[in-house]
C-alpha positions in Angstrom: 131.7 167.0 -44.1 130.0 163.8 -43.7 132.9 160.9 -42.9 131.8 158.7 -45.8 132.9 161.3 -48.1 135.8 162.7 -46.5 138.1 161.7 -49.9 138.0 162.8 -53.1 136.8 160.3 -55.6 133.6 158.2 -55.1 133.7 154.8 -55.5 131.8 153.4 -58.5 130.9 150.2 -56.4 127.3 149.5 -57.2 126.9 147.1 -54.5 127.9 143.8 -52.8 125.5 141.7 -55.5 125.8 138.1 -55.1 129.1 138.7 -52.2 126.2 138.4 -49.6 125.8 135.1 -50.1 130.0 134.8 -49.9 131.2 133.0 -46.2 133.8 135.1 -45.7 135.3 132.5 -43.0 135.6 130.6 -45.3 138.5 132.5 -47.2 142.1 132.8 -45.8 142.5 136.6 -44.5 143.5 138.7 -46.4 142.3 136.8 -49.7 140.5 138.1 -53.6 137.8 137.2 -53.8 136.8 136.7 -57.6 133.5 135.8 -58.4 133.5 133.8 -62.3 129.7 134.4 -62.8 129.6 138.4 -62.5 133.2 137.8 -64.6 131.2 135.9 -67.0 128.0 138.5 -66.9 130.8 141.9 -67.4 132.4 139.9 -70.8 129.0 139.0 -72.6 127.7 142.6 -72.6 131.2 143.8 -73.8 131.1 141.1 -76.4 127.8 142.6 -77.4 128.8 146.1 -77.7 131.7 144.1 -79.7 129.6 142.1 -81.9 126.6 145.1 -82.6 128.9 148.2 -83.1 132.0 146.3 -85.1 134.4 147.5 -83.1 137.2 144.9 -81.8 137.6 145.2 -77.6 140.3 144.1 -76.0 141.3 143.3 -72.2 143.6 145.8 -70.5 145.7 143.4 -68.3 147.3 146.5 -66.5 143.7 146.5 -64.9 142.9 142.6 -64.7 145.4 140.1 -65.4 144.3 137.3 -63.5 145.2 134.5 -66.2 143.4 131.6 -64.7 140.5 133.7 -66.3 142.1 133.7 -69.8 140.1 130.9 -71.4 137.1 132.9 -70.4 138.5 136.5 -71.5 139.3 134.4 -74.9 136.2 133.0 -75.2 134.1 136.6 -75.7 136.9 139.6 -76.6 139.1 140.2 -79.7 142.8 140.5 -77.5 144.4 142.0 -74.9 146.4 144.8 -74.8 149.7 145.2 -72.7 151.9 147.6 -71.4 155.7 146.3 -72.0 157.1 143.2 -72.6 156.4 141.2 -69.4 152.3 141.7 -69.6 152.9 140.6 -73.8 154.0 137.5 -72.6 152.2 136.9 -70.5 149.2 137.4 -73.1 150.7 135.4 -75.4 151.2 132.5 -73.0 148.0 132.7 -70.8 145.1 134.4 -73.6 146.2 133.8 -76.9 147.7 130.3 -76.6 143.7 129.8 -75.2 142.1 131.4 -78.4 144.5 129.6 -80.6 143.2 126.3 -79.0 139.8 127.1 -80.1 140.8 128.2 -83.5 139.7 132.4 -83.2 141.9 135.1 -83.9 143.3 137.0 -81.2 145.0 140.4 -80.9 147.4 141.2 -78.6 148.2 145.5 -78.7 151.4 147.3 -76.7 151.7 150.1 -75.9 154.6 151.7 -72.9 155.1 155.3 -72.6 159.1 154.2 -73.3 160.6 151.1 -74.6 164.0 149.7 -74.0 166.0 149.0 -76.9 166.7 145.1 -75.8 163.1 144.4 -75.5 161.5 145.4 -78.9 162.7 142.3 -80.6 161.1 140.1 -78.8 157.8 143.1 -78.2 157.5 142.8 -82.0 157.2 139.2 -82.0 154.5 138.9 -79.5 152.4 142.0 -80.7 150.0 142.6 -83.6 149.9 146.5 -83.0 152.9 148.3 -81.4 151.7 151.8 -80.2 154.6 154.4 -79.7 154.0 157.8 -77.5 155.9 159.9 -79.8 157.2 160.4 -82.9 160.6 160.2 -81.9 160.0 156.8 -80.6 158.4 156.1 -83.7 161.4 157.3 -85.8 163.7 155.0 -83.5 162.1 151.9 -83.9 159.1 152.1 -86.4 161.4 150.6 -89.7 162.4 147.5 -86.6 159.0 146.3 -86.2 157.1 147.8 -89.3 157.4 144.4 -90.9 156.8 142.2 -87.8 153.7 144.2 -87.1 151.2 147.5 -87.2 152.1 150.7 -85.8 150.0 153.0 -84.2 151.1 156.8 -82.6 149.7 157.7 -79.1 147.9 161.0 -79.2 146.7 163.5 -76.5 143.4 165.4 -77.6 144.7 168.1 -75.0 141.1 168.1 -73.9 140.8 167.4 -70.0 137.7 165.4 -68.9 139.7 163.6 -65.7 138.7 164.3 -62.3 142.1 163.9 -61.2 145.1 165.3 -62.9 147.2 162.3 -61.7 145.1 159.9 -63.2 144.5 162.6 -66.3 146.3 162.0 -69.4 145.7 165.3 -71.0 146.7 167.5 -67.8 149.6 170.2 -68.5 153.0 168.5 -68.7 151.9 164.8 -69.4 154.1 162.6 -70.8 151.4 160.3 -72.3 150.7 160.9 -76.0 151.7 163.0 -78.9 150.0 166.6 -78.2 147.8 166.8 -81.4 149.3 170.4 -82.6 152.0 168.4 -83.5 150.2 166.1 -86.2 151.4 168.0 -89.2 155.0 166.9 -88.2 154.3 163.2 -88.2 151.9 162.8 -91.3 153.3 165.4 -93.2 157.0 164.0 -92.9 156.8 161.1 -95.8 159.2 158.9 -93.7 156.8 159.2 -90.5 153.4 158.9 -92.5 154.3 155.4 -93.8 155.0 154.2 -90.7 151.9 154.9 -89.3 148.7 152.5 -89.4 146.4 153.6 -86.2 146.4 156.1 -83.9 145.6 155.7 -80.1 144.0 157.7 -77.3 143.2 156.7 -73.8 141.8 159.8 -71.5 139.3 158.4 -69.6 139.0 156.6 -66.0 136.0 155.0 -64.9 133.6 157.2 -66.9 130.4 157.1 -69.0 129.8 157.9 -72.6 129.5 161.4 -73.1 133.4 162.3 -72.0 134.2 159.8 -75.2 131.6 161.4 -76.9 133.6 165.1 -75.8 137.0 164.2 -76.0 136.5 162.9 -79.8 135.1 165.8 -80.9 137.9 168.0 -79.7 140.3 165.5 -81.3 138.3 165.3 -84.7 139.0 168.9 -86.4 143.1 167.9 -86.3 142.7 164.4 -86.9 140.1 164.6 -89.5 143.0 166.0 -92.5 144.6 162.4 -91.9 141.9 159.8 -91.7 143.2 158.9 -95.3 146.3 157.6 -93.7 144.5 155.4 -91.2 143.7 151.7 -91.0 142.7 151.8 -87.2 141.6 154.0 -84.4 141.7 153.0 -80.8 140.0 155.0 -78.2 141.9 153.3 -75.5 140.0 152.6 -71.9 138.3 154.4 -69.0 134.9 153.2 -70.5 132.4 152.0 -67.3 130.8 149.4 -70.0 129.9 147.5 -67.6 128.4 149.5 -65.1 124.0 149.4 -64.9 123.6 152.9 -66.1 126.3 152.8 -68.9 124.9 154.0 -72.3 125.6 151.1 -74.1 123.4 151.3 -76.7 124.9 154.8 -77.2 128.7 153.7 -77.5 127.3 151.3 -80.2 125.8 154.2 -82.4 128.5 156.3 -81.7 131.5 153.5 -82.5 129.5 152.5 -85.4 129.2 156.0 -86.8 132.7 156.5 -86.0 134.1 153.3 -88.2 131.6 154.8 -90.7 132.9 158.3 -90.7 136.7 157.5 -90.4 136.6 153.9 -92.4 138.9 152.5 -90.2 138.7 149.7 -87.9 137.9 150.8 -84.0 139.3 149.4 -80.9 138.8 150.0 -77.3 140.4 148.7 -74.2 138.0 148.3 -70.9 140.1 147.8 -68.1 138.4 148.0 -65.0 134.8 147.1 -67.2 135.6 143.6 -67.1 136.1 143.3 -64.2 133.8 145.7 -62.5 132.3 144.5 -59.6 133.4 141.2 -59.5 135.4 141.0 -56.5 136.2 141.8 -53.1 139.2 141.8 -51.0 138.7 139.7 -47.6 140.6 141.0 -44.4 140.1 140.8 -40.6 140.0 143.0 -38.0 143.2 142.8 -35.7 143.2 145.5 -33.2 140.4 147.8 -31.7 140.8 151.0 -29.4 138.6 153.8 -28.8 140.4 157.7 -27.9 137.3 159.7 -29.4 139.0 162.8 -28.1 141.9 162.1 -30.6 139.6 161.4 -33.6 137.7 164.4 -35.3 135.0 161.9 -35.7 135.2 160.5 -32.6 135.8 156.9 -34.6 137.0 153.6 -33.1 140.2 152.8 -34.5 140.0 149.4 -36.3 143.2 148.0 -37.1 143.0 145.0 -40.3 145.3 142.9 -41.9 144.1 144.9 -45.4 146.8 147.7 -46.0 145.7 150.4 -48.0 149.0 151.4 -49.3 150.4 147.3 -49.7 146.4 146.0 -50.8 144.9 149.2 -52.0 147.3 151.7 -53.2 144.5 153.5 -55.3 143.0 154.5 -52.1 145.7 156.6 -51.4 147.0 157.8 -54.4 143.3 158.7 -56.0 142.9 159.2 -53.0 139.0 157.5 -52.8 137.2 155.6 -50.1 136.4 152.1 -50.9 132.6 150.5 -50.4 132.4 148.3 -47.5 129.8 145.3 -47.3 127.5 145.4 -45.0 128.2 149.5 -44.1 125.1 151.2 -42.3 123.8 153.1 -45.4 123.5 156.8 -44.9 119.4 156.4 -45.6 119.7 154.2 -42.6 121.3 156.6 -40.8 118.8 159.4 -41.7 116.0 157.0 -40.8 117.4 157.1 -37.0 119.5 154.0 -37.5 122.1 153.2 -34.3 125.7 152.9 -35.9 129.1 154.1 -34.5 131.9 155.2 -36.9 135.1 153.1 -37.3 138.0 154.5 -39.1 139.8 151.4 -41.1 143.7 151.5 -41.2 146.6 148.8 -42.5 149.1 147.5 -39.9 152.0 149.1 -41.8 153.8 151.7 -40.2 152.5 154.7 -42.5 150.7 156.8 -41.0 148.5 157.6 -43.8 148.0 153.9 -44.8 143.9 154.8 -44.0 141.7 152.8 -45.8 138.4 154.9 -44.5 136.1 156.0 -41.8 132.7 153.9 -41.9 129.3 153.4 -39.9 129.0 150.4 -38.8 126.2 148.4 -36.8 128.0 147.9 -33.7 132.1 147.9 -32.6 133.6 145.2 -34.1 135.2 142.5 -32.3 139.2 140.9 -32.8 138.6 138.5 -35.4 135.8 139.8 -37.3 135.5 139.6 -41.5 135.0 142.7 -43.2 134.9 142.9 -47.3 135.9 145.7 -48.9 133.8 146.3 -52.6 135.2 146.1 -56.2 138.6 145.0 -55.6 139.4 142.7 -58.4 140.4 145.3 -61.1 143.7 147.1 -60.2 143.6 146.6 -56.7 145.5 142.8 -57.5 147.3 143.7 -59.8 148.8 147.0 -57.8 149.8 145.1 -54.3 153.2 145.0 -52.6 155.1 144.1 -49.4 155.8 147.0 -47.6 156.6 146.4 -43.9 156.4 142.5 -45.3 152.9 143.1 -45.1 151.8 139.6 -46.9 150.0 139.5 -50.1 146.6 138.6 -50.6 145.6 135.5 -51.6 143.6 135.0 -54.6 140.3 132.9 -54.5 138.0 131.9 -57.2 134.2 131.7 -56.2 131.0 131.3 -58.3 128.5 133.1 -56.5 125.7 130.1 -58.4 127.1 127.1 -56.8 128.7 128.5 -54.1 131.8 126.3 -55.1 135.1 128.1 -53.8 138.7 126.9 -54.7 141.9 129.2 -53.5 144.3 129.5 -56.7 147.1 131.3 -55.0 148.8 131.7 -51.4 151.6 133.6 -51.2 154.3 132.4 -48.2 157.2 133.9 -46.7 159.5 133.0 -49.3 157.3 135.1 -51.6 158.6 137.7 -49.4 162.2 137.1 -49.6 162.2 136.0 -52.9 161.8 139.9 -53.9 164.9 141.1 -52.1 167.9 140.1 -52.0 
């Protein structure tokens, strides 16, 4: 097996873009790198599948949730949606306090797989939808908020089109979502029925159109009895919008047809969309030593100050191999290229904290930049101090003027502040 796809998910990097022109000296290391133009250029064409299909899209801040960006998120989506009550605030501080200031309406959607009882108070202040994962949750708090907000019920379609059951929603034993055999309980229980405005499903990660396209036909012949009790539908995230060979003009018929079919309002919830593409994470290479007999691929070991597991979790727990600017392509490589392999790994003390094997041009030297690809949507929002590993700082870059100003250092007593 060829090192560059030694792990199980591929990335859906599609290139360095305008990062090549990005001085990476002239970031801190490690440091985000988020670049506001490709920002800017991922919200217009979701604004545009917004504005041509009807549908209302909102942010997922579990994804993205870099707030010195909320003018801009304001500026072209209908909300946000949140996962508990510290993201809500956080939406209702940062994103809606910047739509309101401009005078547009501005949703803000939660849903948790579990609420605490102390928190839905305030939850159903901040919220327009509340979204509960289960009809007992709905029967706990539904008549609380039913005034203060709508309610929506988290369904699973029980059709699987993840590539990985961790990251699959609809795998056997999930705890996300009302199976949908059990849909006769809620709407044909009159107490349940009028509680219930929307319905919600999210099964998707980083795919195209035709998974939607699947997963809503599986869900249609047991939904379909019910549409009369229905105001909204929201088909959740996982949608690669963004992405160059995304069928956009395809998720516009369908979501289109869909509000047509249904006559409800539709909503969906790009996560990583918005963000796709538009930033890198910045480290630098701290140690090098060279065993080949020790390595199956008879890599250098390249030590950086980027931790997969404190920076990167998802490379692990996908697992997948991030794209690295400026690798030695594997046309080059055909083509009778000269690279060596180097085998990236974090300074923790995990031993699997292995960010990936990669061909590069020559060894790299103590002190060298390195940029890893696509880093600005959960990778952020994921990181952590293991070892006291430091965070990342954050840096915002516009890859047109080349203007670069660092938002956020994190210091020692970041660190400590955590413990106690």
């Amino acid at each position: 097996m060829d090192a560059v796809n030694e792990n199980v998910l591929p990335t859906q990097s599609f290139g360095p873009g305008s990062f090549t022109k990005l001085d990476l000296q002239q970031v801190p290391s490690p440091c985000f790198v988020v670049d506001e133009v490709k920002l800017r250029a991922n919200l217009e064409l979701l604004a545009e599948v917004g504005r041509a299909s009807g549908a209302k899209v909102l942010s997922a801040l579990k994804a993205f949730s870099m707030w010195r960006f909320a003018p801009l998120v304001s500026e072209y989506l209908d909300g946000v949606c949140t996962s508990g009550l510290w993201e809500a605030r956080l939406a209702q501080k940062h994103y809606q306090a910047s739509a309101q200031a401009s005078a547009k309406n501005f949703e803000i959607t939660t849903y948790c797989a579990a609420y605490k009882a102390q928190d839905m108070e305030e939850i159903k202040q901040l919220s327009e939808h509340i979204i509960f994962n289960s009809p007992e949750a709905l029967q706990r708090f539904g008549t609380q908020v039913k005034n203060s907000c709508s309610i929506g019920l988290r369904l699973n379609p029980l059709h699987r089109e993840g590539l990985v059951a961790k990251y699959d929603p609809c795998a056997p034993g999930s705890r996300l979502g009302t199976p949908v055999t059990r849909l006769a309980e809620v709407f044909e229980t009159p107490e349940l029925a009028q509680l219930v405005d929307g319905i919600h499903i999210h099964t998707l990660c980083e795919q195209d159109l035709l998974p939607l396209i699947r997963t809503w036909q599986a869900l249609k012949p047991h939904l379909s009895p019910y549409f009369k009790h229905l105001k909204w539908i929201n088909l959740g995230g996982g949608h690669h919008i963004t992405r160059p060979d995304y069928d956009r003009s395809g998720l516009i018929r369908f979501l289109k047809d869909l509000a047509q079919e249904t006559e409800c309002q539709i909503y969906i919830e790009p996560g990583e969309a918005v963000a796709l593409d538009a930033g890198v994470l910045v480290g630098e290479v701290l140690d090098v030593t060279y065993t080949p007999e020790h390595d199956p691929k008879g890599a250098y070991q390249v030590i950086l100050d980027i931790s997969a597991t404190c920076h990167m979790p998802d490379v692990i727990e996908a697992p997948y191999r991030p794209a690295l600017m400026h690798e030695v392509s594997a046309e080059a490589r055909q083509a009778g290229e000269a690279f060596i392999w180097a085998r990236f790994g974090g300074p923790s003390c995990l031993a699997g904290d292995q960010i990936g094997v990669y061909a590069l041009a020559q060894v790299p030297n103590i002190g060298d930049r390195v940029a890893f690809l696509d880093q600005a949507h959960y990778s952020m929002v994921k990181t952590n101090t293991f070892n006291g590993v430091p965070l990342p700082s954050i840096a915002l870059w516009s890859s047109q003027t080349q203007e670069l100003e660092l938002v956020k250092s994190f210091t020692w007593e970041s660190f400590e502040e955590r413990l106690s």
